[in-house]
SETOR-307529 format. One line per 4 residues: number of its first residue (from 1); their letters; for each residue x, y, z of N, C-alpha, C. Coordinates in Angstrom, 1 decimal. Layout:
BEGIN
NUM) a) X/Y/Z/X/Y/Z/X/Y/Z ~ ...
This chain:
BEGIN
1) xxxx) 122.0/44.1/95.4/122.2/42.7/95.0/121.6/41.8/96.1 ~ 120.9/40.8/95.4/120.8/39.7/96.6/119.2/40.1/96.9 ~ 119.4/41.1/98.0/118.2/41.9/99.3/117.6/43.3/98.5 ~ 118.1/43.8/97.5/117.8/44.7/96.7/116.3/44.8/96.6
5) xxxx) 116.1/46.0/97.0/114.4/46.6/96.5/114.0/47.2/96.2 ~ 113.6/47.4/95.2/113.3/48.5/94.3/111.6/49.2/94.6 ~ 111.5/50.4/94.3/109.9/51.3/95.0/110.0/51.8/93.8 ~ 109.0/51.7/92.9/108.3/52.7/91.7/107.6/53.2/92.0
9) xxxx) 107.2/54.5/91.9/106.2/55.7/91.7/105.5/55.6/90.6 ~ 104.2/55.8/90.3/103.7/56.0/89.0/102.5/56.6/89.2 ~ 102.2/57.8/88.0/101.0/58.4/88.2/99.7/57.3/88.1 ~ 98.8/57.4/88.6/97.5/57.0/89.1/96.1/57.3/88.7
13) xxxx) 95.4/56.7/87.8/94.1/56.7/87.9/92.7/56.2/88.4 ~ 93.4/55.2/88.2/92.1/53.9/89.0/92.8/53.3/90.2 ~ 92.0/53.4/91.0/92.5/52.2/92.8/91.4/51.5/93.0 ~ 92.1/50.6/93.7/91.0/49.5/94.0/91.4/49.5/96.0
17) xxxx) 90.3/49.1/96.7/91.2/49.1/97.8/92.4/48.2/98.0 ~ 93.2/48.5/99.3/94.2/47.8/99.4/95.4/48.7/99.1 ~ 95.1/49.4/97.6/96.5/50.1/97.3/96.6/51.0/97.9 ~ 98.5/51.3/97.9/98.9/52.2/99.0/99.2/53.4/97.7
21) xxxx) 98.9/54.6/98.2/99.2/55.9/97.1/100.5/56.6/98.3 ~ 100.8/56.9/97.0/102.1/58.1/98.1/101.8/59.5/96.8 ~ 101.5/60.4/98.3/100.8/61.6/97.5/102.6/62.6/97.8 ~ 102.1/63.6/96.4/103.8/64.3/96.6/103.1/66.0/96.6
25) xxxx) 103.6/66.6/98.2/103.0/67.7/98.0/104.1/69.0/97.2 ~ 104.3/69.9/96.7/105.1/70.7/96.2/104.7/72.0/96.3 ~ 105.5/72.7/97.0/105.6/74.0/97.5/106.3/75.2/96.7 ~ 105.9/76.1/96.6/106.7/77.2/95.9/107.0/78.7/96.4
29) xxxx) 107.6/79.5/96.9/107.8/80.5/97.0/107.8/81.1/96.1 ~ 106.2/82.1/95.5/106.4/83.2/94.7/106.5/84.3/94.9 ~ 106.9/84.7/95.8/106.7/85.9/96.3/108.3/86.9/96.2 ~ 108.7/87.7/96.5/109.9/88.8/96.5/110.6/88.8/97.8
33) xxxx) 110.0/88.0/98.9/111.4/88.0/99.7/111.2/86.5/100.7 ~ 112.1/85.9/101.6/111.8/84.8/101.9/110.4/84.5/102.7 ~ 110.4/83.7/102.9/108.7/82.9/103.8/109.1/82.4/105.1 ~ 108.9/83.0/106.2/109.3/82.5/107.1/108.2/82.3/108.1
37) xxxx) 108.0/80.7/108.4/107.3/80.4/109.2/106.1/79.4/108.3 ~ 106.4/79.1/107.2/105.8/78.7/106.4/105.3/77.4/107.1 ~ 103.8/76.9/106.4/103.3/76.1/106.9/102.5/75.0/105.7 ~ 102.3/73.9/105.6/101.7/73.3/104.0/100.5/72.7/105.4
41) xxxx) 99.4/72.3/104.8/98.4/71.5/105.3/97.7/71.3/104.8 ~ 97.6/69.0/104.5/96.9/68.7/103.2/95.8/67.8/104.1 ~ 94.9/67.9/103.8/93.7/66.9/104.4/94.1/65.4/103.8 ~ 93.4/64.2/104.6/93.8/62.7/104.3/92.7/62.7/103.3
45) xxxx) 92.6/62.3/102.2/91.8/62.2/101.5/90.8/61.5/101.5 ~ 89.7/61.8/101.2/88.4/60.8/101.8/88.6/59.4/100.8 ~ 88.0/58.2/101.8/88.1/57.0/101.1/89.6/56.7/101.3 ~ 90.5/56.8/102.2/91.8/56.6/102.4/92.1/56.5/104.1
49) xxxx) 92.8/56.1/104.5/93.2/55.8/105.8/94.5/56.2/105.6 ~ 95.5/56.8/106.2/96.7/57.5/106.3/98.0/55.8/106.9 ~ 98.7/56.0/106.2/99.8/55.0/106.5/100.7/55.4/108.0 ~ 100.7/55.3/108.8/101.6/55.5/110.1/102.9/55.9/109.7
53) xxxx) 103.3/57.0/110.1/104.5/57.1/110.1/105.1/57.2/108.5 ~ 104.3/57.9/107.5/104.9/57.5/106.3/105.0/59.8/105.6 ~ 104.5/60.3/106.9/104.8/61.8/105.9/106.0/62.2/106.5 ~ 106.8/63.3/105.6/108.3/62.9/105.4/108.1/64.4/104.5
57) xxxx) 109.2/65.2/105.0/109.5/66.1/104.4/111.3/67.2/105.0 ~ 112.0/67.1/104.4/113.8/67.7/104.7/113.1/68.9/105.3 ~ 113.4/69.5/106.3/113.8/70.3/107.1/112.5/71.1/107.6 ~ 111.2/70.1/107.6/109.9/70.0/108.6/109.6/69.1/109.9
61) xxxx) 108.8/70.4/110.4/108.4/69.8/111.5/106.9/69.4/111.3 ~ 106.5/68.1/111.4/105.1/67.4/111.5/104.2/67.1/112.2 ~ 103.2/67.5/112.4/102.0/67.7/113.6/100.6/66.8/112.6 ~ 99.9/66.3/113.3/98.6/65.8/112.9/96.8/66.1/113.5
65) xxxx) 96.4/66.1/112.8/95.1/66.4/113.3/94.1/65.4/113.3 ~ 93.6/65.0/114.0/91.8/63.7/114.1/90.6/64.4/114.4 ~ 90.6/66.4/114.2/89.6/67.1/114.2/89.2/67.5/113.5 ~ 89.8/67.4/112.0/89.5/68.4/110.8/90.6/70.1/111.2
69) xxxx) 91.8/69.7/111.6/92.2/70.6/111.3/92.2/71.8/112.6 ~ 91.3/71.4/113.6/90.9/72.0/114.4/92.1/72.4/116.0 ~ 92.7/70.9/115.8/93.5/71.1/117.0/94.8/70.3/116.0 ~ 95.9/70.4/116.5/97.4/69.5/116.1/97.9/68.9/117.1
73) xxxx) 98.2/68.0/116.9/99.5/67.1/118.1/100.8/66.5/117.6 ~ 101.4/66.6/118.4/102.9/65.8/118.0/102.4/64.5/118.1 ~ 103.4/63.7/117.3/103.0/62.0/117.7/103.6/61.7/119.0 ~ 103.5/60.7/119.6/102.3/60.1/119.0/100.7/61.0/119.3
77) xxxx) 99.8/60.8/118.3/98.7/61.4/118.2/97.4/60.6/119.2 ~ 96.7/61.8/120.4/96.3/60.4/121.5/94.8/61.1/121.3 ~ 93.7/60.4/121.6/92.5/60.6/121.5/91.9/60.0/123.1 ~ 91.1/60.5/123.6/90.3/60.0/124.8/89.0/58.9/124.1
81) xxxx) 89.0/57.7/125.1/88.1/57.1/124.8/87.5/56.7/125.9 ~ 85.9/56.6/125.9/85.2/56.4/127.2/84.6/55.4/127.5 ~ 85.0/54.9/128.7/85.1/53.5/129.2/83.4/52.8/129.3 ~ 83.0/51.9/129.8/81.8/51.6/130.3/81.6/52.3/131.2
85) xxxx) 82.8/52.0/132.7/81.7/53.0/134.1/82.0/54.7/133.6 ~ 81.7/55.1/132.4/81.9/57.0/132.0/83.7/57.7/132.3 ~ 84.1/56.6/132.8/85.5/57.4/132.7/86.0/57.6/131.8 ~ 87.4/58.4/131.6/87.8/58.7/130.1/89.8/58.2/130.0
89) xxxx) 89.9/57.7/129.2/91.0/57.0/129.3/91.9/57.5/127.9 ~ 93.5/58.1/127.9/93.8/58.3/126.7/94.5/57.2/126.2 ~ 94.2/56.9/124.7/94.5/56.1/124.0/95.6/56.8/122.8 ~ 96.2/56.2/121.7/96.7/56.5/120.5/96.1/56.1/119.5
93) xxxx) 95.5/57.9/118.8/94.6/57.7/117.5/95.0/56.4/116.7 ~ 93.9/55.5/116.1/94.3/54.8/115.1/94.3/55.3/113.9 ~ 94.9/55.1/112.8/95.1/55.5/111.7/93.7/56.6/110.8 ~ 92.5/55.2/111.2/91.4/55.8/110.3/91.0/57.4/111.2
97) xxxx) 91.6/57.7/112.4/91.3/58.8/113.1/91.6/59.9/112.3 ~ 92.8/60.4/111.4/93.7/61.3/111.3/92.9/62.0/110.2 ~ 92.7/63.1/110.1/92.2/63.5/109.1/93.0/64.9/108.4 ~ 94.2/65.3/109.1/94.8/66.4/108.1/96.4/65.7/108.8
101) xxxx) 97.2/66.5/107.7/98.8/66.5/108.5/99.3/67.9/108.1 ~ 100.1/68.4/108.9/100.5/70.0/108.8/102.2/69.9/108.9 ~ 103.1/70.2/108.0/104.2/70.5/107.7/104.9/71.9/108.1 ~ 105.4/72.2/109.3/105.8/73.5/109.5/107.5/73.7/108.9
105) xxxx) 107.5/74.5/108.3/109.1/74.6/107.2/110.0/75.1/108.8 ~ 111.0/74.5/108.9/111.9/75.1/110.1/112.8/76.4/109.7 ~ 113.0/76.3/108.5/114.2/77.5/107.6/113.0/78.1/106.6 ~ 113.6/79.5/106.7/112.6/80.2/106.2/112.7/79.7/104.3
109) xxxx) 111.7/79.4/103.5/111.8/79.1/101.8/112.1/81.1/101.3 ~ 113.3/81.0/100.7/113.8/82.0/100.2/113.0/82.3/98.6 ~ 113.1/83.4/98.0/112.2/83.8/96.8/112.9/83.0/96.0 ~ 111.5/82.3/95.5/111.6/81.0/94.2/111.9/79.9/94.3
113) xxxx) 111.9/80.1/96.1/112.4/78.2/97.0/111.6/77.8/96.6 ~ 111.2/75.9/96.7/110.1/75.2/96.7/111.2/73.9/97.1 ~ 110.1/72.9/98.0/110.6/71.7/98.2/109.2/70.7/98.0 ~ 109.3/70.1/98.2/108.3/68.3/99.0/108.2/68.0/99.7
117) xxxx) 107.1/67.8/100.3/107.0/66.8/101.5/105.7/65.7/100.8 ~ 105.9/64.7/102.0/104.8/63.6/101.2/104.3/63.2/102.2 ~ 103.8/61.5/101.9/102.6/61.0/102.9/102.0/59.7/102.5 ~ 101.6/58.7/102.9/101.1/57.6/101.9/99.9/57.6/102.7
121) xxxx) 98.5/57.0/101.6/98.0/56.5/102.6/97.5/55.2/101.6 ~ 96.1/54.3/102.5/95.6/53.1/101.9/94.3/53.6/101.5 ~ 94.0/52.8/100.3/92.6/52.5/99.6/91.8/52.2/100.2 ~ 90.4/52.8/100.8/89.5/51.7/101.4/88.8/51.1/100.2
């Protein structure tokens, strides 16, 4: 009442930049006994910039990548940048840097478990 906000989801065909998508990943356990150590890893999708702080998943742990997948870091996510006189100085990746996120499950997904995790990012 009053301050009330309401967030709709709706499937998507057309974007224009600007818009924010919130992508929904869904996981399944098909297999005959639980999954332990499970891992999801979805690339940022080209033509999109990753929203800060917006992937989210019950009982994961979240690491990001600005190498294609190559290396992971905890946030904050830091990249070196090189100064004029060649020195190298660490900074915090900006958004357009990130190019994968990795969801590690903390509890093992038991046979025929499945959950969600998500992510938003922007339109370029």
């Amino acid at each position: 009442e009053g301050n009330a906000r309401v967030t709709k989801y709706k499937p998507v065909t057309v974007t224009k930049p600007g818009d924010v998508l919130r992508y929904t990943v869904t996981y399944i356990n098909e297999g005959n006994a639980p999954a332990v150590g499970a891992r999801i890893v979805d690339p940022i999708p080209q033509g999109t910039v990753y929203v800060m702080k917006s992937a989210s998943g019950d009982g994961t742990f979240i690491q990001y990548s600005i190498d294609d997948g190559a290396t992971w870091q905890n946030p904050p996510v830091i990249h070196l940048v090189r100064k004029p006189d060649g020195s190298e100085k660490k900074e915090p990746a900006p958004p357009e840097f990130f190019t994968h996120i990795r969801w590690s499950l903390v509890d093992p997904v038991p046979a025929g478990g499945f959950g969600r995790v998500y992510f938003k990012v922007t339109v370029n």
